[in-house]
C-alpha positions as YAML, in Angstrom:
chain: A
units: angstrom
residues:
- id: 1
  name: UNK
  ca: [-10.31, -16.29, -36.94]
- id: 2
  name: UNK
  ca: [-7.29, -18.52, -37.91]
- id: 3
  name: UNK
  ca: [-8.25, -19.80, -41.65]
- id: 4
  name: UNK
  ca: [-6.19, -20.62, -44.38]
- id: 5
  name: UNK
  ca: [-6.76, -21.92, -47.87]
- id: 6
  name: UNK
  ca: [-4.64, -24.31, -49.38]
- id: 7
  name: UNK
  ca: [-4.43, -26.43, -53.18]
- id: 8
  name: UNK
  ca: [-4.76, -29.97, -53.52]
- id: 9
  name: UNK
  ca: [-5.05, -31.97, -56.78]
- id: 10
  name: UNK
  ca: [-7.85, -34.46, -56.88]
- id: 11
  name: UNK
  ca: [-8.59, -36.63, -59.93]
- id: 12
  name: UNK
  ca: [-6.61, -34.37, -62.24]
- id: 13
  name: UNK
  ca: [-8.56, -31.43, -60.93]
- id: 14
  name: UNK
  ca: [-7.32, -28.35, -58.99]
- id: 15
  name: UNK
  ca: [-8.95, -27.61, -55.81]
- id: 16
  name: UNK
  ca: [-9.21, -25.96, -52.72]
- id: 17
  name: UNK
  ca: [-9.13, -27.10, -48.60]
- id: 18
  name: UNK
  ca: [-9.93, -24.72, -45.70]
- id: 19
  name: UNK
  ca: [-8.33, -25.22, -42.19]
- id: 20
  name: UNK
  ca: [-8.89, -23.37, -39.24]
- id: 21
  name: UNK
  ca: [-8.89, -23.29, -35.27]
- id: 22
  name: UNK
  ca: [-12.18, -22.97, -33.46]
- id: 23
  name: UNK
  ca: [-12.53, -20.84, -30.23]
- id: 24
  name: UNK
  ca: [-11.22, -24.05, -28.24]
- id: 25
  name: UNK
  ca: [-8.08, -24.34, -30.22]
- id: 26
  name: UNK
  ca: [-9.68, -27.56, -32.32]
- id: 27
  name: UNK
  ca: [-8.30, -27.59, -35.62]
- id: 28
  name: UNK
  ca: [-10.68, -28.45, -38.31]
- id: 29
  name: UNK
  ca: [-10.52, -28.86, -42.55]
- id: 30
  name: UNK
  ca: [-13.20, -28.54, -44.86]
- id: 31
  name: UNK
  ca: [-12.31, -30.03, -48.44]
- id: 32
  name: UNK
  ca: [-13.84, -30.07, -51.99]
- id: 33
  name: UNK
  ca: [-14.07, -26.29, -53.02]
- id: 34
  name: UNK
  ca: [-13.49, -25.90, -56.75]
- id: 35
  name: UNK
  ca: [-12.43, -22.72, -56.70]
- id: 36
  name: UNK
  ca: [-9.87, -19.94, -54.31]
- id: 37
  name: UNK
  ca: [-13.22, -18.08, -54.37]
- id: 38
  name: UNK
  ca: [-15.55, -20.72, -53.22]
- id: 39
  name: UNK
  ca: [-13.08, -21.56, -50.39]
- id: 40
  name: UNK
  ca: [-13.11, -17.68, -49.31]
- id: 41
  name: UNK
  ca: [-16.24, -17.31, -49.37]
- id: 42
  name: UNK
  ca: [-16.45, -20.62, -46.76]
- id: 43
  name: UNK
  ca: [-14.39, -18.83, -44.60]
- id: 44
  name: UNK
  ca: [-16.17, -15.41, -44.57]
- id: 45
  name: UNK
  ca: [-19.51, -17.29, -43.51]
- id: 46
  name: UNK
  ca: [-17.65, -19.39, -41.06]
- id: 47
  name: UNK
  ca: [-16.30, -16.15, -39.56]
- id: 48
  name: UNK
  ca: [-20.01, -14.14, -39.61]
- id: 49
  name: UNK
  ca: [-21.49, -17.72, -37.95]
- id: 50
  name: UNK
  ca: [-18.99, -18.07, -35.70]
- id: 51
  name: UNK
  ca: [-19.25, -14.23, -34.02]
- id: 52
  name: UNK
  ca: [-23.42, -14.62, -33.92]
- id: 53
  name: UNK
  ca: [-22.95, -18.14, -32.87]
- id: 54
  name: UNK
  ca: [-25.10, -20.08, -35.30]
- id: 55
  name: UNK
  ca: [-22.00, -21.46, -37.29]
- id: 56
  name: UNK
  ca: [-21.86, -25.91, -37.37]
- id: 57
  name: UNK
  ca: [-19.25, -27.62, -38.35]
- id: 58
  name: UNK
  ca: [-20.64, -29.83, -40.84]
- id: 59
  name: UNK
  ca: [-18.21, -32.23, -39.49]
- id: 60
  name: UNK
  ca: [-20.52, -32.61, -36.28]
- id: 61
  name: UNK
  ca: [-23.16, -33.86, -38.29]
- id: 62
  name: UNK
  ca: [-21.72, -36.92, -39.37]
- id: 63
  name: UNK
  ca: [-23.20, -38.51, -36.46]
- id: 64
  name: UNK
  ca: [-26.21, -41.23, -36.96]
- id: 65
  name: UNK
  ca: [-29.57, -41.12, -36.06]
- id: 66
  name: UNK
  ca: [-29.01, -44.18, -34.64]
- id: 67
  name: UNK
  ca: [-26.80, -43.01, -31.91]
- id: 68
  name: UNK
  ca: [-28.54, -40.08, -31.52]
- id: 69
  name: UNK
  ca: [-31.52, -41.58, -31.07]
- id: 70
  name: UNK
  ca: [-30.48, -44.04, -28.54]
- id: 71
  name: UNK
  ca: [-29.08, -41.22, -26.65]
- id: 72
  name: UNK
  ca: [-32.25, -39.47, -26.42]
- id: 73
  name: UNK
  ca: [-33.97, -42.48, -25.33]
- id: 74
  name: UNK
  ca: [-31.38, -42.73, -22.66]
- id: 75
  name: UNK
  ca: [-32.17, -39.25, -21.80]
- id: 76
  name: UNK
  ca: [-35.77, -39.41, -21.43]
- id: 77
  name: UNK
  ca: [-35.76, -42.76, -19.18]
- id: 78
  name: UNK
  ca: [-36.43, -41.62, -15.58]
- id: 79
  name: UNK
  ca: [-37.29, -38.01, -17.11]
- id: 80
  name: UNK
  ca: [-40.94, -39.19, -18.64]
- id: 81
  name: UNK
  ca: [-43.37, -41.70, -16.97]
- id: 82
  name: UNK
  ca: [-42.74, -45.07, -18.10]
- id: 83
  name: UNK
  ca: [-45.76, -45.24, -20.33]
- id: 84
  name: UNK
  ca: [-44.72, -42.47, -21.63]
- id: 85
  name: UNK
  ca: [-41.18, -44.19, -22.28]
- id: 86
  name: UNK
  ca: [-42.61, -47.28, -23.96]
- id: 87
  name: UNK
  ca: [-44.39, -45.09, -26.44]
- id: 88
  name: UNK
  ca: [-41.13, -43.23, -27.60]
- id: 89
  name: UNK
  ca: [-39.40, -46.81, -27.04]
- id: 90
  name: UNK
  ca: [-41.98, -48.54, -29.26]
- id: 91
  name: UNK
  ca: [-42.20, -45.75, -32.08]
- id: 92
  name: UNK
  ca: [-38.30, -45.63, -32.10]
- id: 93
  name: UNK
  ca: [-38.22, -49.14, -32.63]
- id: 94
  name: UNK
  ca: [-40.94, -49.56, -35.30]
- id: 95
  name: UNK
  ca: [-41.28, -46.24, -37.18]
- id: 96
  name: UNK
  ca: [-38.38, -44.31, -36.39]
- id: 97
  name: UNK
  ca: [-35.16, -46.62, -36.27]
- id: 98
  name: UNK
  ca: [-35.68, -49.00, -39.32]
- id: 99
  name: UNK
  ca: [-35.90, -46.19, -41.63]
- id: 100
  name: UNK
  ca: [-33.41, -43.43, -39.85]
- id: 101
  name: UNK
  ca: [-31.17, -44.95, -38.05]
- id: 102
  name: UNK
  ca: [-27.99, -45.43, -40.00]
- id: 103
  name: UNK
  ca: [-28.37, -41.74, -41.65]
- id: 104
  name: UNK
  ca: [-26.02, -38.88, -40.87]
- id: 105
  name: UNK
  ca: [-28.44, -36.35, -39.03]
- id: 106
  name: UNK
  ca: [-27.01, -33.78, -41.06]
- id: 107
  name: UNK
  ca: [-27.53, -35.74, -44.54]
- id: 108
  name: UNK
  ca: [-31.08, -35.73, -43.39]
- id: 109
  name: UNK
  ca: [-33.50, -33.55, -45.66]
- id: 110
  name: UNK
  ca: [-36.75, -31.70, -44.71]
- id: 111
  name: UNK
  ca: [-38.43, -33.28, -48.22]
- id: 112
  name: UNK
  ca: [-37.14, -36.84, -47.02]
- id: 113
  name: UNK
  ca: [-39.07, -36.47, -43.56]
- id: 114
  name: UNK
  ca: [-42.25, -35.28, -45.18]
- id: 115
  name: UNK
  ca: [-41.77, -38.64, -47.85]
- id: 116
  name: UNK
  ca: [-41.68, -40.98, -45.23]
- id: 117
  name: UNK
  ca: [-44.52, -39.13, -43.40]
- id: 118
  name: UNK
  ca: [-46.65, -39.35, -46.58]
- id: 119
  name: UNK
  ca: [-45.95, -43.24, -46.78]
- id: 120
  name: UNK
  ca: [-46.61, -44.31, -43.00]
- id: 121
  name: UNK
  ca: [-49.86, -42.16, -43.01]
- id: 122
  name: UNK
  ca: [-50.60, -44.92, -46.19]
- id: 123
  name: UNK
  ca: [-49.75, -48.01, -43.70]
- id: 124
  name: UNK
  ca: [-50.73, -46.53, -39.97]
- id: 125
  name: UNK
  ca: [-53.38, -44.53, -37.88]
- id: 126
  name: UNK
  ca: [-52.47, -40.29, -37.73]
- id: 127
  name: UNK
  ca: [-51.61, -41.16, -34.17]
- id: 128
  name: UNK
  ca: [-49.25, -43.46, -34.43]
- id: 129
  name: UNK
  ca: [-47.69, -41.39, -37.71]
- id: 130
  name: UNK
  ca: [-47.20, -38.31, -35.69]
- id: 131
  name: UNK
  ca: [-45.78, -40.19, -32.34]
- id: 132
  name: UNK
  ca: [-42.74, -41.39, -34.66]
- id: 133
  name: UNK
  ca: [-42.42, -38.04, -36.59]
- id: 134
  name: UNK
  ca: [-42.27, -36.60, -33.13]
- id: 135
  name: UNK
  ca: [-39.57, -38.97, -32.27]
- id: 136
  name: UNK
  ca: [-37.43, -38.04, -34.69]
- id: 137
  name: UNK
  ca: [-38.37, -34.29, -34.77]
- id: 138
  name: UNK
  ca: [-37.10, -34.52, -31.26]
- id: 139
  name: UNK
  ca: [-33.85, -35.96, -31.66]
- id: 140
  name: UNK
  ca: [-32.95, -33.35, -34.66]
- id: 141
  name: UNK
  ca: [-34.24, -30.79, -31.97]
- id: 142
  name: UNK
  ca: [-31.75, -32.01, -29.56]
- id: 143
  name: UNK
  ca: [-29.08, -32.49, -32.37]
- id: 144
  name: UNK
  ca: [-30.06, -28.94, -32.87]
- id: 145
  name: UNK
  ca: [-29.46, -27.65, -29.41]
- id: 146
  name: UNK
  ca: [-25.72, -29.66, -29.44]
- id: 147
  name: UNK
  ca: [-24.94, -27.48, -32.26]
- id: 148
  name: UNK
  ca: [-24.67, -30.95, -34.53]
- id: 149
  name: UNK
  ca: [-26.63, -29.37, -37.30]
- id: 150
  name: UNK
  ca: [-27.95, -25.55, -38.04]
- id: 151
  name: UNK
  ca: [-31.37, -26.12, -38.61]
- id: 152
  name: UNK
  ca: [-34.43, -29.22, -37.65]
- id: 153
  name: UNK
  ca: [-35.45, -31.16, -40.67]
- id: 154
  name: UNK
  ca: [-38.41, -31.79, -39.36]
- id: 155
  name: UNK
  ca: [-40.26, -28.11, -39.08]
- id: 156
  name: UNK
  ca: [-42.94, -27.56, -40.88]
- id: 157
  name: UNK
  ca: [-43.92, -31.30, -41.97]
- id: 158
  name: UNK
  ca: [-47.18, -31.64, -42.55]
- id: 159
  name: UNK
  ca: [-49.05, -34.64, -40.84]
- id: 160
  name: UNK
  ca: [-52.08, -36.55, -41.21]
- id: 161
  name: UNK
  ca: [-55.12, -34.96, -39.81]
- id: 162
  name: UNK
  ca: [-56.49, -36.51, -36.42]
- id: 163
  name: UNK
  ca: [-59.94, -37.37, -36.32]
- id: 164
  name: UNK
  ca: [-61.36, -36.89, -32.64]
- id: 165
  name: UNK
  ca: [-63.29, -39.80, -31.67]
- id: 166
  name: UNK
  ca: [-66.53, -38.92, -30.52]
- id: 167
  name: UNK
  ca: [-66.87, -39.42, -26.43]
- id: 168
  name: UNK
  ca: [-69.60, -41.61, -24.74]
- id: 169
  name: UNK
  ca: [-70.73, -39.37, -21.89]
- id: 170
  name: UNK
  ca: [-73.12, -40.98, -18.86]
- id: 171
  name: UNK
  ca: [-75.70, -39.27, -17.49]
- id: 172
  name: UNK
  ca: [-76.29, -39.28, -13.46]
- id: 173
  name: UNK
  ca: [-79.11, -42.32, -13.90]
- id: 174
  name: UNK
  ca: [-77.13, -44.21, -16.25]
- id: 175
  name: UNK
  ca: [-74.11, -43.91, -14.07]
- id: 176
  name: UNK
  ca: [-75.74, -44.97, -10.64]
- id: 177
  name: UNK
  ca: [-77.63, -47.99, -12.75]
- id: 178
  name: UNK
  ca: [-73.95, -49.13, -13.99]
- id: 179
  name: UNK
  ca: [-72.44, -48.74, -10.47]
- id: 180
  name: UNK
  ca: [-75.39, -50.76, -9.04]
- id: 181
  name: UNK
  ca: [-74.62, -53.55, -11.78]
- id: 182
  name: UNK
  ca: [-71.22, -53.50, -11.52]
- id: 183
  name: UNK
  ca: [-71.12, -55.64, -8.25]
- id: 184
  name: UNK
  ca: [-67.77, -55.48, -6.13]
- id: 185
  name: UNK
  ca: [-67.39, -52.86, -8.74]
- id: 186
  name: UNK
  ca: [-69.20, -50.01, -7.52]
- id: 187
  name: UNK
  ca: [-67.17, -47.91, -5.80]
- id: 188
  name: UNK
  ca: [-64.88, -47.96, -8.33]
- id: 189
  name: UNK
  ca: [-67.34, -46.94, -10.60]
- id: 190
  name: UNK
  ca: [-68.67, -44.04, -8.81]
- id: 191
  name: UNK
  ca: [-65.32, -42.70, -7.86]
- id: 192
  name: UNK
  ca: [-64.16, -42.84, -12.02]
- id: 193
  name: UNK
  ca: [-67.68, -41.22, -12.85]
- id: 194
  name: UNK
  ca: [-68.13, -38.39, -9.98]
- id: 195
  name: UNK
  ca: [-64.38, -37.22, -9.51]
- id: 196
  name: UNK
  ca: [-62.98, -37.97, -12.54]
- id: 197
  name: UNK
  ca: [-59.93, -39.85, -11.33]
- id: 198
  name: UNK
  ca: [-57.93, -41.14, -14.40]
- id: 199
  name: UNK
  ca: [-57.51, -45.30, -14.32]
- id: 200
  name: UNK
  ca: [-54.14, -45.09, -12.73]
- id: 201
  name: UNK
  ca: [-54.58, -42.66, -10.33]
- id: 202
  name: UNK
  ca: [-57.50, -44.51, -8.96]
- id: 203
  name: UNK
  ca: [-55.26, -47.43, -8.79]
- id: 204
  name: UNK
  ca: [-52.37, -45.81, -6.79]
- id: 205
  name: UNK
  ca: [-55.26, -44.32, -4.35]
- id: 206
  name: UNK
  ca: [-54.33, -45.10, -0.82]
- id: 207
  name: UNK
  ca: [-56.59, -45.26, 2.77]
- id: 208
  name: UNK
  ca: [-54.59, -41.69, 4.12]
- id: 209
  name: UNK
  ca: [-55.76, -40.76, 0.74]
- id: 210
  name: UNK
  ca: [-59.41, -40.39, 1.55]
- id: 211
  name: UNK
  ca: [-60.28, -37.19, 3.70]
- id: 212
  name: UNK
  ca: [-64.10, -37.84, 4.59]
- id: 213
  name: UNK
  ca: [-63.68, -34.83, 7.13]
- id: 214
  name: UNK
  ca: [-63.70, -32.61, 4.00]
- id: 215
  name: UNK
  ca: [-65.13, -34.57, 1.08]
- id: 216
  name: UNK
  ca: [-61.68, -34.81, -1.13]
- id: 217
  name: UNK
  ca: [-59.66, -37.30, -2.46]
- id: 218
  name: UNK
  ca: [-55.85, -36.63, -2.11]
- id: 219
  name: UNK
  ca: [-54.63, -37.20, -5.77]
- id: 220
  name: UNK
  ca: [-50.87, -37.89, -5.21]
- id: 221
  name: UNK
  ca: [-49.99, -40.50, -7.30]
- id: 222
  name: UNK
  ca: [-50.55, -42.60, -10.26]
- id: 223
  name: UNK
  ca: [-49.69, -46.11, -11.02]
- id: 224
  name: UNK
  ca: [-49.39, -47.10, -14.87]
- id: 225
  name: UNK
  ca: [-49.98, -50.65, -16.31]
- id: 226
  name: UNK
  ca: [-48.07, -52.71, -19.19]
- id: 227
  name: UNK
  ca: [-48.66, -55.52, -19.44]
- id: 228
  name: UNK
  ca: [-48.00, -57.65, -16.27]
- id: 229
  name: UNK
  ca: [-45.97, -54.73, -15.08]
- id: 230
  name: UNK
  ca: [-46.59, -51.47, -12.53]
- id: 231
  name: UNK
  ca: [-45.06, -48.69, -12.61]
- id: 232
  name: UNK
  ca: [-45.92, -45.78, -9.78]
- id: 233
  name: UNK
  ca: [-44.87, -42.09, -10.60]
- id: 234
  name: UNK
  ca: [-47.05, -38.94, -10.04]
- id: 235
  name: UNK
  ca: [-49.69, -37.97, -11.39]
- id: 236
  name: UNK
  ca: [-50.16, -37.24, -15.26]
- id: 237
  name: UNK
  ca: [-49.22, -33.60, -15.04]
- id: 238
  name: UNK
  ca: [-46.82, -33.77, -12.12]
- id: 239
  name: UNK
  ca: [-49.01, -32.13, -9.65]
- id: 240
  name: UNK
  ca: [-51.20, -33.47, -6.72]
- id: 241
  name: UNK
  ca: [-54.41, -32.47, -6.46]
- id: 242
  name: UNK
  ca: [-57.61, -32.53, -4.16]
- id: 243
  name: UNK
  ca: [-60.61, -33.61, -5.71]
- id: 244
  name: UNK
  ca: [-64.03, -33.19, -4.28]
- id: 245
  name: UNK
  ca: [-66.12, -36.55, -3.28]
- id: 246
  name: UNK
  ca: [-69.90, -36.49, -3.25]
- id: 247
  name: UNK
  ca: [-71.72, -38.46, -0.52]
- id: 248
  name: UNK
  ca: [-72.84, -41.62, -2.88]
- id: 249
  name: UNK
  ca: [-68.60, -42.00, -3.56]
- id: 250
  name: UNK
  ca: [-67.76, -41.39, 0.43]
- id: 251
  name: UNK
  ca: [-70.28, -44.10, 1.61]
- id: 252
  name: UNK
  ca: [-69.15, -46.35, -1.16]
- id: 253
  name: UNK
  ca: [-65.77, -46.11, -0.32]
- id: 254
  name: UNK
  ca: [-66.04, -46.19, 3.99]
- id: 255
  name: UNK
  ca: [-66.67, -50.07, 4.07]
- id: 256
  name: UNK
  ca: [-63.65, -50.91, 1.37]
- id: 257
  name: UNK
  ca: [-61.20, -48.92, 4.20]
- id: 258
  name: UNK
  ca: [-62.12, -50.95, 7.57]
- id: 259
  name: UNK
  ca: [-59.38, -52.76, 8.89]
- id: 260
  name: UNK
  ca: [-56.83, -50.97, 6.26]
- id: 261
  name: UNK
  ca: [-53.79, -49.30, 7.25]
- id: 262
  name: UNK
  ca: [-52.73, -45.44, 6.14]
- id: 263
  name: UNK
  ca: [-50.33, -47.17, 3.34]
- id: 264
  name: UNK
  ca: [-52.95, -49.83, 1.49]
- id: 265
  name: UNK
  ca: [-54.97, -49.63, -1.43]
- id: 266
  name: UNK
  ca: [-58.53, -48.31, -1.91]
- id: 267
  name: UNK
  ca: [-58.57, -50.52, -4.28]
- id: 268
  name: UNK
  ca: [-57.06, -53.92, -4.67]
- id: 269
  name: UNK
  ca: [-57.55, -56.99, -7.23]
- id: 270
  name: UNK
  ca: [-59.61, -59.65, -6.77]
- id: 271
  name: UNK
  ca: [-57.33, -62.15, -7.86]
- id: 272
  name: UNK
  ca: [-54.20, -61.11, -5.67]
- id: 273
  name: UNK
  ca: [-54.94, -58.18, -3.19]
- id: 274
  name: UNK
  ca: [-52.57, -55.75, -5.39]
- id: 275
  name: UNK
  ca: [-53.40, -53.37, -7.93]
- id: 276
  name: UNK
  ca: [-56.50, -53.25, -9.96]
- id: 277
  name: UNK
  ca: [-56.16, -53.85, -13.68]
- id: 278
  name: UNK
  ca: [-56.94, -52.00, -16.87]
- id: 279
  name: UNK
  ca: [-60.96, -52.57, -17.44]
- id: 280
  name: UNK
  ca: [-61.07, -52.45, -21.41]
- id: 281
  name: UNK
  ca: [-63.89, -51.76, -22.77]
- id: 282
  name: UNK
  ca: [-65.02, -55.39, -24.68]
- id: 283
  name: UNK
  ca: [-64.67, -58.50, -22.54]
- id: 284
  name: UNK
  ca: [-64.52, -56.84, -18.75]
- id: 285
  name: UNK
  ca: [-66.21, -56.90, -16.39]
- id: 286
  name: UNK
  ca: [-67.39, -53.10, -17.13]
- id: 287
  name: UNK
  ca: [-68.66, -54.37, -20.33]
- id: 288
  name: UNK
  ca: [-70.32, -56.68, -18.50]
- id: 289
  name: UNK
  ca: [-71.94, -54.10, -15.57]
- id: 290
  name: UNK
  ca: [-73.08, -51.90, -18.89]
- id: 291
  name: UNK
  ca: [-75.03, -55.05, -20.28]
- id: 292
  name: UNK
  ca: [-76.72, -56.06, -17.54]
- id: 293
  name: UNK
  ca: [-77.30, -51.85, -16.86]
- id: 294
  name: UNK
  ca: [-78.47, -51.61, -20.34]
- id: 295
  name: UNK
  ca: [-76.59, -48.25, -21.02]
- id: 296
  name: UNK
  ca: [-73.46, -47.67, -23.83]
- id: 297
  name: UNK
  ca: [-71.06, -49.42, -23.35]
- id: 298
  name: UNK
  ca: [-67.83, -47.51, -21.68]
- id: 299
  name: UNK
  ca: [-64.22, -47.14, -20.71]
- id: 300
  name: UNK
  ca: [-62.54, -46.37, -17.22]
- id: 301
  name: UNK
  ca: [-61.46, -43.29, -19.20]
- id: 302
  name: UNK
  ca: [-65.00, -42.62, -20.36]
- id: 303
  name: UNK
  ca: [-65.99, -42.54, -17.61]
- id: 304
  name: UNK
  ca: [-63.47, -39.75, -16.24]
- id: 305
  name: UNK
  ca: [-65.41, -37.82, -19.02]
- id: 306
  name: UNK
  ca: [-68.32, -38.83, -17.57]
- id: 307
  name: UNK
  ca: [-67.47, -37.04, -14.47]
- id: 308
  name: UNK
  ca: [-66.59, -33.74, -16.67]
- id: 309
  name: UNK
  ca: [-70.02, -33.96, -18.33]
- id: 310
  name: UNK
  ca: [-71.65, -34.18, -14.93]
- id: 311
  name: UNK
  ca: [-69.94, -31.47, -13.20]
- id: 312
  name: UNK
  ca: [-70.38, -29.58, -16.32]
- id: 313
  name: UNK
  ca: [-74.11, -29.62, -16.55]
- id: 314
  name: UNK
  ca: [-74.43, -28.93, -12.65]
- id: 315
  name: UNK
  ca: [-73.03, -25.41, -13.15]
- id: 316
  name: UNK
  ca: [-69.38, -25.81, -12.61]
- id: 317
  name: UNK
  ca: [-66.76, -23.06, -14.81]
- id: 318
  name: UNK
  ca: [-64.07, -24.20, -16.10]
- id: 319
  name: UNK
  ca: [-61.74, -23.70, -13.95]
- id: 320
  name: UNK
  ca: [-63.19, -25.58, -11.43]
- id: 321
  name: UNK
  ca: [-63.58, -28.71, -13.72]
- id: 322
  name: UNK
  ca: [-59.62, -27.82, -14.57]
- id: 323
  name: UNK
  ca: [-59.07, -28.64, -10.83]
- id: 324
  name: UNK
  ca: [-60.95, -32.10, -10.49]
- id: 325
  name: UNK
  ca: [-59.61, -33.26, -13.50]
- id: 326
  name: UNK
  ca: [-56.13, -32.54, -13.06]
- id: 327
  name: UNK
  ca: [-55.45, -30.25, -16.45]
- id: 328
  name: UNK
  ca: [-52.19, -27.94, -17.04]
- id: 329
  name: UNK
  ca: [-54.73, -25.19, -18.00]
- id: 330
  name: UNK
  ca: [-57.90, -24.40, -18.40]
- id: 331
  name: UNK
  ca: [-57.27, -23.86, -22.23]
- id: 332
  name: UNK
  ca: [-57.16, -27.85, -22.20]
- id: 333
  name: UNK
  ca: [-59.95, -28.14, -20.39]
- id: 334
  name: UNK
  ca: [-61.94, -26.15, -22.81]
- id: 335
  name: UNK
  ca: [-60.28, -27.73, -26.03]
- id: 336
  name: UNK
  ca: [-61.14, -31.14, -24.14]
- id: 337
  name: UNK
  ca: [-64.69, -30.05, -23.35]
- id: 338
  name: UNK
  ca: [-65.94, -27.54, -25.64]
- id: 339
  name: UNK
  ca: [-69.12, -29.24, -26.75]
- id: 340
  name: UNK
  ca: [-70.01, -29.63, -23.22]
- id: 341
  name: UNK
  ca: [-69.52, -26.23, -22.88]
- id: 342
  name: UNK
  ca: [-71.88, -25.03, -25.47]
- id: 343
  name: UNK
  ca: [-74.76, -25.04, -23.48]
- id: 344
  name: UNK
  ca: [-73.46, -22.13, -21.74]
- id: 345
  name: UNK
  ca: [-73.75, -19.78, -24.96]
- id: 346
  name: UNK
  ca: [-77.07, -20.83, -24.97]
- id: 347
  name: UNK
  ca: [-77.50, -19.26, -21.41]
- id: 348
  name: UNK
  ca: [-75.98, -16.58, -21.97]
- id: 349
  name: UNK
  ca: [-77.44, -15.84, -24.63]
- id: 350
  name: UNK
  ca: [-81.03, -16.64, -22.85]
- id: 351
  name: UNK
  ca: [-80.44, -14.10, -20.36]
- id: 352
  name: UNK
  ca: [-79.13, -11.54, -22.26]
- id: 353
  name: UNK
  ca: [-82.17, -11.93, -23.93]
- id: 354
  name: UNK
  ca: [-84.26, -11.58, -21.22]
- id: 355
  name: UNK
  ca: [-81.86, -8.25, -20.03]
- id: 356
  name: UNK
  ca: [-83.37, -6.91, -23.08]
- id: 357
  name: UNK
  ca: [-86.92, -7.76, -23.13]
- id: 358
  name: UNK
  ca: [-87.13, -6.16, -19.34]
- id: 359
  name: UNK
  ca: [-85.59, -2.60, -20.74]
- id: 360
  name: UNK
  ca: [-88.35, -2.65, -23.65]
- id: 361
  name: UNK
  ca: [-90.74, -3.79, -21.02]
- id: 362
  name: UNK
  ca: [-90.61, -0.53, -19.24]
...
């Protein structure tokens, strides 16, 4: 490597500036060594970084969060489903931006992140803490990967703990007595609670969608609400998928298809004919089915756990439940589900059990 050292006087002092030529013939300076030692020693770890390729120019890292950021915004739009968007958009915004955004990513200081950490986990929910840390974990990650700074700031911050919020499951009576109270409702209801379909998905089903042939739903698509706003994209983990429809969801669904072409909805608003909305769980009208059913009070997505619990406790592994639900792996389906899954210890256990009392038996 081409590197020189050179004196300079600075406030009286003597010291000592580097310059040399990267591989693509840029030339660079590094200033502020106190001594001719100091400045060779620079140069003998710019040359060792430089031939394993981990050497940044500190130079690079003058550049702000703030751009950065915006960049990898940029980047994800079109990449990510637009929920998925808004929350990066709205934790940028709030969390990540006000605090970060005019710092030099590589001023930025692995005791600073875990500070600011410590104070929003004071002010917000663990959820919302660890969607901004993961914000700006991910733009040092990509400031990383541009070779703008050596190492992420962010690894190894500790985060608040999450709390998992305990599930309302339905059994199979409570389910049919909500579907039966839940009026124009009901098919709805029995397709969320018997295959599982998340809100959106069941939203973006379509007529060619139904296969009563074979019992499946064609899970294709999904379509995401915010606000007044839809947005279609695939499905949550990027795959299609066919999910199995028991006779109670078939018949419910056959009278909401006459007359429809290939293209419509399943299901369509009230109000307009177009999509369905997001049923919260206080003031809709599934609140309202669940009073009148007398049973808990649930979500649309409770009720895709609903549909878990049932297949569950009818004998279904895990894989298969992976399938209906629409899961990357079965690992999530288990780390979703494992309570549900208990009950099977118990039967193995039971019947290794009775293995064992039949051998002593004879």
């Amino acid at each position: 490597m081409d590197a020189s050292i050179h004196p300079y006087t600075k406030s009286g002092k003597r010291q000592y500036y580097v310059k040399w030529r990267d591989a693509d013939g840029r030339q660079h300076t590094k200033r502020g060594f106190p001594t001719k030692r100091d400045a060779k020693l620079f140069i003998a770890n710019l040359t060792t970084g430089t031939a394993a390729g981990t050497w940044v120019d500190p130079q690079d890292g003058r550049a702000t969060v703030g751009t950065l950021g915006r960049a990898w915004l940029a980047m994800k739009r079109g990449i990510v489903k637009q929920t998925t968007y808004d929350t990066y958009e709205t934790a940028w915004r709030v969390h990540v931006a006000p605090r970060w955004a005019a710092r030099q990513i590589g001023t930025i200081r692995y005791s600073e992140v875990q500070s600011w950490v410590s104070e929003m986990a004071g002010q917000s929910s663990a959820k919302v803490v660890t969607r901004a840390y993961s914000v700006l974990s991910a733009i040092c990650a990509t400031a990383v990967a541009d070779r703008l700074i050596a190492a992420n700031p962010c690894e190894g911050v500790q985060l608040p703990r999450q709390c998992p919020t305990p599930r309302q499951y339905l059994d199979v009576p409570q389910l049919l007595a909500l579907a039966d109270a839940a009026g124009d409702w009901r098919p709805l209801v029995l397709t969320l609670g018997f295959c599982g379909l998340r809100i959106g998905e069941a939203r973006g089903l379509r007529v060619k969608d139904v296969d009563f042939s074979r019992g499946r739903l064609h899970v294709t698509r999904s379509v995401s609400q915010r606000g007044g706003t839809f947005h279609v994209s695939a499905p949550k983990t990027w795959e299609t998928r066919d999910v199995p429809a028991t006779a109670e969801v078939l018949d419910a669904l056959r009278p909401l298809l006459v007359g429809r072409g290939p293209d419509e909805l399943v299901f369509t608003s009230p109000y307009d004919g177009g999509y369905i909305r997001d049923a919260k769980r206080h003031g809709s009208w599934l609140e309202g089915a669940a009073k009148r059913a007398g049973v808990p009070p649930v979500t649309a997505h409770e009720l895709r756990h609903t549909a878990a619990s049932i297949a569950i406790s009818a004998g279904a592994n895990v894989k298969a439940v992976q399938r209906m639900l629409g899961h990357k792996t079965a690992a999530m389906t288990l780390d979703t589900y494992a309570d549900l899954f208990d009950a099977d210890l118990d039967a193995v256990a039971d019947a290794m059990g009775s293995q064992i009392a039949a051998v002593r038996t004879i």
